[in-house]
Backbone as XML, in Angstrom:
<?xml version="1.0"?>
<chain id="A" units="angstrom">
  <residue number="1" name="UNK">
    <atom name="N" x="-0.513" y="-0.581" z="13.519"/>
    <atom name="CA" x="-0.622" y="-1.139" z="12.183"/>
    <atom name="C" x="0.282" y="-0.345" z="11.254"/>
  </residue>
  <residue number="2" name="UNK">
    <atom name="N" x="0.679" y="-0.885" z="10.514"/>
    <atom name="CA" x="1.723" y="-0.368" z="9.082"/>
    <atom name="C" x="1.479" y="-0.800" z="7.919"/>
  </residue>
  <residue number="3" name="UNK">
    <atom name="N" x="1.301" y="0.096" z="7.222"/>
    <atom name="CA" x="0.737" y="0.117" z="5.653"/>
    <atom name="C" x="1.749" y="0.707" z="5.123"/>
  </residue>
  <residue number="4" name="UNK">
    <atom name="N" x="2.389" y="-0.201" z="4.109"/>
    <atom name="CA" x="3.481" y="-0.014" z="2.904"/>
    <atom name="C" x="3.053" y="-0.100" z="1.182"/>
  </residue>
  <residue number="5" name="UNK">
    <atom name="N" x="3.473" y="1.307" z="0.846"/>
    <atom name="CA" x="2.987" y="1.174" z="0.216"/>
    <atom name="C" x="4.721" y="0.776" z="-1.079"/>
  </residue>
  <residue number="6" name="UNK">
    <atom name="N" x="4.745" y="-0.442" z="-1.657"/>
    <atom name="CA" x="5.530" y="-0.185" z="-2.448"/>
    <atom name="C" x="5.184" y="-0.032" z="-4.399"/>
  </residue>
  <residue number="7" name="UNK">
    <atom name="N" x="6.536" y="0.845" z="-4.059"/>
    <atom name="CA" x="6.691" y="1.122" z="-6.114"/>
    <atom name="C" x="7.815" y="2.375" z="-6.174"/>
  </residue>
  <residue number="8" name="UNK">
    <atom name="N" x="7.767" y="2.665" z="-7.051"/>
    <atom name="CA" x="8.658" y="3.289" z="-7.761"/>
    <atom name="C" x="8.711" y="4.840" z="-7.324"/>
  </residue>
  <residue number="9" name="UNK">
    <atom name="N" x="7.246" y="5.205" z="-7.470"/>
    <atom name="CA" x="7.063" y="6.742" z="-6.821"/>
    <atom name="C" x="6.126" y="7.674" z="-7.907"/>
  </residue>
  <residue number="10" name="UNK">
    <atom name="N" x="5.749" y="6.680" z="-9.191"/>
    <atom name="CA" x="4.825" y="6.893" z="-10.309"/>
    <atom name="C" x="3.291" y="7.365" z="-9.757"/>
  </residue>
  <residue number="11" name="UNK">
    <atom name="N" x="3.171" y="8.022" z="-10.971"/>
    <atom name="CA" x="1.452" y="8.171" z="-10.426"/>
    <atom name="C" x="0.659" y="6.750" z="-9.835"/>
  </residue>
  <residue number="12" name="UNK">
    <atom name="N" x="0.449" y="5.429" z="-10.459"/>
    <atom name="CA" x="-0.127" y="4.778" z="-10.267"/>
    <atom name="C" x="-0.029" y="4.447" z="-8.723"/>
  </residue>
  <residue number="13" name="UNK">
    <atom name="N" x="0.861" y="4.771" z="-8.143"/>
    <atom name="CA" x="1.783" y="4.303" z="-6.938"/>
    <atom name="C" x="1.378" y="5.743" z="-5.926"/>
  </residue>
  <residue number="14" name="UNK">
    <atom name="N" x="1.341" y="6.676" z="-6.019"/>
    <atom name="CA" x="0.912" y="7.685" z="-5.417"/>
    <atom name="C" x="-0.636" y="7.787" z="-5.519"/>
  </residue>
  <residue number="15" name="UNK">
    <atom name="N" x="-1.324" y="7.373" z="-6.395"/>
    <atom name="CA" x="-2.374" y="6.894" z="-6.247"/>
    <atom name="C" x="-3.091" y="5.781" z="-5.182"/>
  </residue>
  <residue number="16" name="UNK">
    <atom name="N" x="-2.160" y="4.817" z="-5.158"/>
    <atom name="CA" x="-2.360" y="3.802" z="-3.854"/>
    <atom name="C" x="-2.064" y="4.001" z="-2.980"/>
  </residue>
  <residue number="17" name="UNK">
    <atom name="N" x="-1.121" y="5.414" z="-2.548"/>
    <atom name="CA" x="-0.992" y="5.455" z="-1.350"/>
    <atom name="C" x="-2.331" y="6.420" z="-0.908"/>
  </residue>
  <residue number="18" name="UNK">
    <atom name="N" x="-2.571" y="7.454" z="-1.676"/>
    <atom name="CA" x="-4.005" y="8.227" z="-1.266"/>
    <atom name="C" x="-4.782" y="7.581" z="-0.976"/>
  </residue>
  <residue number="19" name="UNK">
    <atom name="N" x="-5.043" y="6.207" z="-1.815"/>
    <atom name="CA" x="-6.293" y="5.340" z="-1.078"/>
    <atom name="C" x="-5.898" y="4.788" z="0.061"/>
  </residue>
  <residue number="20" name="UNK">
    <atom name="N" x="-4.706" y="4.123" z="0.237"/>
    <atom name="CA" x="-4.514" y="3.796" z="1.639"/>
    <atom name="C" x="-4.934" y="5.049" z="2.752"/>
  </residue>
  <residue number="21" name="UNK">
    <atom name="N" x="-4.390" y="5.987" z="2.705"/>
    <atom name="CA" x="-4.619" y="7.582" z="3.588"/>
    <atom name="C" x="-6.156" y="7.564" z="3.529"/>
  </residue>
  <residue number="22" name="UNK">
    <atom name="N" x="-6.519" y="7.643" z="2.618"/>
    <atom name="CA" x="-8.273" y="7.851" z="2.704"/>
    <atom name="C" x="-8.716" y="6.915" z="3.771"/>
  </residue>
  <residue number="23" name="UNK">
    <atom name="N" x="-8.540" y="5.485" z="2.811"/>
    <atom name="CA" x="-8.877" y="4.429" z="3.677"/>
    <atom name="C" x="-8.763" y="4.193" z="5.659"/>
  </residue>
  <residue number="24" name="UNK">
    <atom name="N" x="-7.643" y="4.858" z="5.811"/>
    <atom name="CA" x="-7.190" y="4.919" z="7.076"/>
    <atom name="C" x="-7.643" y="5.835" z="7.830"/>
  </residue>
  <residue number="25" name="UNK">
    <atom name="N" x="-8.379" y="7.291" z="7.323"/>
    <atom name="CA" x="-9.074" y="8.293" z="7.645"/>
    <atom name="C" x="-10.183" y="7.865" z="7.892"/>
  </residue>
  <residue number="26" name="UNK">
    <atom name="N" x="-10.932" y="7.306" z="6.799"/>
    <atom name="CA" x="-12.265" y="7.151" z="6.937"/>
    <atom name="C" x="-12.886" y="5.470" z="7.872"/>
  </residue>
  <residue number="27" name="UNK">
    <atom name="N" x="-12.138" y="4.890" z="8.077"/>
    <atom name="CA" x="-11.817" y="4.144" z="9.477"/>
    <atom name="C" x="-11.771" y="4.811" z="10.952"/>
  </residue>
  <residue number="28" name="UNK">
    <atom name="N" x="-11.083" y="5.809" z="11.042"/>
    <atom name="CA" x="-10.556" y="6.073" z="11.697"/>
    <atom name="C" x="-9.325" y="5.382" z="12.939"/>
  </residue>
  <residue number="29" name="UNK">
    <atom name="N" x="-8.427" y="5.034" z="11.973"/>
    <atom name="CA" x="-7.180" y="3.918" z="12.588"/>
    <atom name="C" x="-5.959" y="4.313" z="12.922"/>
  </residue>
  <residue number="30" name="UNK">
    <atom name="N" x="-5.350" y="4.151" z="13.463"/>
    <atom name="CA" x="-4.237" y="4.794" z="14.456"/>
    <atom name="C" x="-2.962" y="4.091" z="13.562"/>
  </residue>
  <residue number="31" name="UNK">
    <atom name="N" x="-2.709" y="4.661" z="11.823"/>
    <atom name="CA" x="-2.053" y="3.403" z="11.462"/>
    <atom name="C" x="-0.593" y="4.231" z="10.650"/>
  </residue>
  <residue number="32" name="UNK">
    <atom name="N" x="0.395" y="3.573" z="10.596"/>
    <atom name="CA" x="1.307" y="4.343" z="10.003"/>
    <atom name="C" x="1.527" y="3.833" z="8.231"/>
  </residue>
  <residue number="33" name="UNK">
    <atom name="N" x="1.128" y="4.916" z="7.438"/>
    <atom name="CA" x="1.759" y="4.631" z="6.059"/>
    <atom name="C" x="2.937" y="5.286" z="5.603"/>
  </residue>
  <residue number="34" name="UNK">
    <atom name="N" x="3.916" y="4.300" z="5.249"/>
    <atom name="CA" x="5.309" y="4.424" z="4.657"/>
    <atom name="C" x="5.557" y="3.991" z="3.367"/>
  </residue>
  <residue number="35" name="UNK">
    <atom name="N" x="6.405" y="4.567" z="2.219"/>
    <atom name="CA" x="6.250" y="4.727" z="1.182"/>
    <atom name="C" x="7.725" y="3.731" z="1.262"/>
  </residue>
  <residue number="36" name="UNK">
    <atom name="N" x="7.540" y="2.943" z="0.038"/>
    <atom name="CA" x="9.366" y="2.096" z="-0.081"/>
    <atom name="C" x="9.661" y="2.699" z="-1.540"/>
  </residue>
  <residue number="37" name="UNK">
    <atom name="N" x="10.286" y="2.316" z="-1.732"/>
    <atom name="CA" x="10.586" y="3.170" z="-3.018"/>
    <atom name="C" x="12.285" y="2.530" z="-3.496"/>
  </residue>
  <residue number="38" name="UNK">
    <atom name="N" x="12.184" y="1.792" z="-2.459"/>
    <atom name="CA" x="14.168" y="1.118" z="-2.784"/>
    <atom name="C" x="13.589" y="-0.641" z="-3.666"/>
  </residue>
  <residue number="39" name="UNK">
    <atom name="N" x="14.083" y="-0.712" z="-4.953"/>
    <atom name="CA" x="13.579" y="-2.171" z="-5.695"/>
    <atom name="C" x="14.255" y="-3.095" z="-5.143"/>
  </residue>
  <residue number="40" name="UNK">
    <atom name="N" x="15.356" y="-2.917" z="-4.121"/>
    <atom name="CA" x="15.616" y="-4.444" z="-3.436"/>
    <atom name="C" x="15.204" y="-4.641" z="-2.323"/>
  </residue>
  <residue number="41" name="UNK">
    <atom name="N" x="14.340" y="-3.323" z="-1.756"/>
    <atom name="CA" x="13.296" y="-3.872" z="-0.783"/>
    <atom name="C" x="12.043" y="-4.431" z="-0.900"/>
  </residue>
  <residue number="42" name="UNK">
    <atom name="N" x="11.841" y="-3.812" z="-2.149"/>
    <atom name="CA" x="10.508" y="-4.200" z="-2.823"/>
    <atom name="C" x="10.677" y="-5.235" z="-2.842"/>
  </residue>
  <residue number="43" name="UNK">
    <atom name="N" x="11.677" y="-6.089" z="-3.914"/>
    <atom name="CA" x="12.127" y="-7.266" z="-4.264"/>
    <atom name="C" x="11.346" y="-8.385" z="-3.359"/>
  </residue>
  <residue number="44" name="UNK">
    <atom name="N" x="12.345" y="-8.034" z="-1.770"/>
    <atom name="CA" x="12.338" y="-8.693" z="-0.577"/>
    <atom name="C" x="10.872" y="-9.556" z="-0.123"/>
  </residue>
  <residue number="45" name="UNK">
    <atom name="N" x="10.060" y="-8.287" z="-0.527"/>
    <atom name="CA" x="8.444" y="-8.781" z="-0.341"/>
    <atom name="C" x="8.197" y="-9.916" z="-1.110"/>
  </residue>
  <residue number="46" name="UNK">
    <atom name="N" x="8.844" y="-10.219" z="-2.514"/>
    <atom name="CA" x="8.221" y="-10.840" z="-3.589"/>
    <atom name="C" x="7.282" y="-9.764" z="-3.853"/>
  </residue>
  <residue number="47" name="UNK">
    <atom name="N" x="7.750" y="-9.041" z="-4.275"/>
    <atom name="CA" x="6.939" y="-8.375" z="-5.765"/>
    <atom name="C" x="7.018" y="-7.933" z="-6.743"/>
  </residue>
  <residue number="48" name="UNK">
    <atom name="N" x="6.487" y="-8.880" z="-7.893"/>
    <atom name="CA" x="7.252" y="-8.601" z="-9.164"/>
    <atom name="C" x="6.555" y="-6.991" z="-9.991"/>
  </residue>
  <residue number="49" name="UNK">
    <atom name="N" x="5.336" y="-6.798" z="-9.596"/>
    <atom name="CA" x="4.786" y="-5.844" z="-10.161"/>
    <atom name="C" x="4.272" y="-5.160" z="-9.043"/>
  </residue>
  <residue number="50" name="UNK">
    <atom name="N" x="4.471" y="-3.641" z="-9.737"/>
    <atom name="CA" x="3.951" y="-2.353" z="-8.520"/>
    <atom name="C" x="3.024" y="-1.493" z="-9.544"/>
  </residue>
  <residue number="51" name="UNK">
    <atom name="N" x="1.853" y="-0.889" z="-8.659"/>
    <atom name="CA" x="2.248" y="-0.825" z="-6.902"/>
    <atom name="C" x="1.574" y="-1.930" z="-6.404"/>
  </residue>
  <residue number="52" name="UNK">
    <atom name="N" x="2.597" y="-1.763" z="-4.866"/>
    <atom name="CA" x="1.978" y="-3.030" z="-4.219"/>
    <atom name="C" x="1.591" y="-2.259" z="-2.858"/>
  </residue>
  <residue number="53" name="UNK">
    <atom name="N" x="0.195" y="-3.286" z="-1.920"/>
    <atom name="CA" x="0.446" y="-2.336" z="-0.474"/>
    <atom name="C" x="0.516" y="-3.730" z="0.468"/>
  </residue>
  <residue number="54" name="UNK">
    <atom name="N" x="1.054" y="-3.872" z="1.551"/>
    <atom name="CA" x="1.438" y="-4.174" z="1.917"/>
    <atom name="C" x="1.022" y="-4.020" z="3.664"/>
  </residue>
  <residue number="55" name="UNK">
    <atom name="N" x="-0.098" y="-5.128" z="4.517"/>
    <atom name="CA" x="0.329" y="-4.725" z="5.787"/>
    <atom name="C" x="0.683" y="-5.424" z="6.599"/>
  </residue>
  <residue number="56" name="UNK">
    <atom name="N" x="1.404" y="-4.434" z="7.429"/>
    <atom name="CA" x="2.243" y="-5.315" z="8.576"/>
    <atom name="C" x="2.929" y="-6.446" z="7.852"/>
  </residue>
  <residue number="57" name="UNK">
    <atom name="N" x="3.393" y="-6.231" z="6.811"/>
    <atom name="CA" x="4.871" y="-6.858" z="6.458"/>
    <atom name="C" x="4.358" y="-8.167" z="5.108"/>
  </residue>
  <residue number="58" name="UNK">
    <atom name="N" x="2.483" y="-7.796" z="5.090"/>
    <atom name="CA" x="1.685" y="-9.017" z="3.988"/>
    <atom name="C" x="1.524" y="-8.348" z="2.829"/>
  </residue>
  <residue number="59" name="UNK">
    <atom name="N" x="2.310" y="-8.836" z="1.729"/>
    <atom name="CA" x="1.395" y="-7.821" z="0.599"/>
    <atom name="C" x="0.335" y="-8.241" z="0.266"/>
  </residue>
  <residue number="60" name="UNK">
    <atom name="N" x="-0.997" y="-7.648" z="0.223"/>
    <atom name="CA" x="-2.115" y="-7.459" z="-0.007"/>
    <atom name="C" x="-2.867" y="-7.280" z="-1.396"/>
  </residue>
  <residue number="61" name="UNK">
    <atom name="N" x="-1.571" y="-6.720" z="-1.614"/>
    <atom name="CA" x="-2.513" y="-5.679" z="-3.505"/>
    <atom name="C" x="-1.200" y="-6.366" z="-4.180"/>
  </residue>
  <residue number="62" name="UNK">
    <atom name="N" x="-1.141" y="-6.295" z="-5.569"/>
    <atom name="CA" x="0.142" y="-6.229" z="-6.129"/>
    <atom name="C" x="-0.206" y="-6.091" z="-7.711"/>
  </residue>
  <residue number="63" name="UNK">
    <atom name="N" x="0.643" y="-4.621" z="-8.558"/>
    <atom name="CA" x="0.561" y="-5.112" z="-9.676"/>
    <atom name="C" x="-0.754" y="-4.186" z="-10.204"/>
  </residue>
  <residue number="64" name="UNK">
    <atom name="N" x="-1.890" y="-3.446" z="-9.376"/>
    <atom name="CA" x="-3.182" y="-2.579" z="-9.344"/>
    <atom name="C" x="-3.276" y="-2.054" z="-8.635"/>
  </residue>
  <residue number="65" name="UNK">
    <atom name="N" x="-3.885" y="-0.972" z="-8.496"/>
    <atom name="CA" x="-4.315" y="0.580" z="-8.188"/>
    <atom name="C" x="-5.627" y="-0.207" z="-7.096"/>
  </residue>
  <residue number="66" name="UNK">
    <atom name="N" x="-5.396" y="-0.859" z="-5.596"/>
    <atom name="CA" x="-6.857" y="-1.085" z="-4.778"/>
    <atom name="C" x="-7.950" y="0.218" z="-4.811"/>
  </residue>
  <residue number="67" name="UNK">
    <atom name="N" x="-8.786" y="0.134" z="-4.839"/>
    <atom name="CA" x="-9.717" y="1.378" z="-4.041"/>
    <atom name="C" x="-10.224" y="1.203" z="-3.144"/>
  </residue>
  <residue number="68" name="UNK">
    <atom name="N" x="-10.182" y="2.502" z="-2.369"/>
    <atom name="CA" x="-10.830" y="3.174" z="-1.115"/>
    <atom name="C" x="-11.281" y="1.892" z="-0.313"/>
  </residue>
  <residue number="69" name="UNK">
    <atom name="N" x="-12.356" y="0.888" z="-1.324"/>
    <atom name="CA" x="-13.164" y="0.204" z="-0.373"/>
    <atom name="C" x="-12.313" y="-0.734" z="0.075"/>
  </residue>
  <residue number="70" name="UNK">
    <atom name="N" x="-11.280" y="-1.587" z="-1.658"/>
    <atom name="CA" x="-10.725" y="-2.842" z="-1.188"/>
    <atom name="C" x="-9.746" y="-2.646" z="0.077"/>
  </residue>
  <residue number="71" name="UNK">
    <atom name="N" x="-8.831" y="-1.333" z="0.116"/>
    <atom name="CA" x="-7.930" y="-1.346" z="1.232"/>
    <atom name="C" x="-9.167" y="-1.497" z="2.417"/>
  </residue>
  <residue number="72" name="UNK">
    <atom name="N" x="-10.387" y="-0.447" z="2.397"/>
    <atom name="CA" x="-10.799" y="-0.537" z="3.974"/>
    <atom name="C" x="-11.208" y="-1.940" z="4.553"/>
  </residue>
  <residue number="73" name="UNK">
    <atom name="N" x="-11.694" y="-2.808" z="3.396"/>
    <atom name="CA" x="-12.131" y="-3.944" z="3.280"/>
    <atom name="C" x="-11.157" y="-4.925" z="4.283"/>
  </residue>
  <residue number="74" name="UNK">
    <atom name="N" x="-9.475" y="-4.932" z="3.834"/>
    <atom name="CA" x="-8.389" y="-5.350" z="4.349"/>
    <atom name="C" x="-8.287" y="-5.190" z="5.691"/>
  </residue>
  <residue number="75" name="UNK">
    <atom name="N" x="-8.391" y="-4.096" z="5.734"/>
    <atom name="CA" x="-7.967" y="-2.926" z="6.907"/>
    <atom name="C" x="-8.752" y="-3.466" z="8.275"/>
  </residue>
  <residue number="76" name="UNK">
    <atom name="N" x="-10.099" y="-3.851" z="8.153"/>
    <atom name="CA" x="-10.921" y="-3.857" z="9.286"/>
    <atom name="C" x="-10.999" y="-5.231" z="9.792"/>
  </residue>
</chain>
């Protein structure tokens, strides 16, 4: 599994990636999170607002800060 997290590299955005990490810990899931941070990859997804997360290639969130639960929610 792959969890992307895109944005800029702002707090709000480093914030979503900790919940993703949490989220993926407290699962316990064998999953890789990667940070994008390039806006014409972002773009690519369709996403006009960050942060966004993104798995396995779906964005999921976009535009808000998910928590802990909504990613694990996704996740399982």
């Amino acid at each position: 599994m792959k969890i992307q997290i895109l944005g800029s590299g702002c707090p709000r955005c480093k914030q979503t990636e900790t919940n993703a990490r949490e989220a993926v810990k407290n699962l316990g899931l064998d999953a890789e999170v990667e940070k994008i941070t390039d806006i014409n990859k972002i773009a690519d997804f369709g996403v006009m607002a960050t942060p966004a997360l993104a798995v396995d290639g779906d964005v999921k969130f976009s535009g808000r800060i998910p928590s802990v639960e909504e990613i694990e929610k996704i996740l399982k």
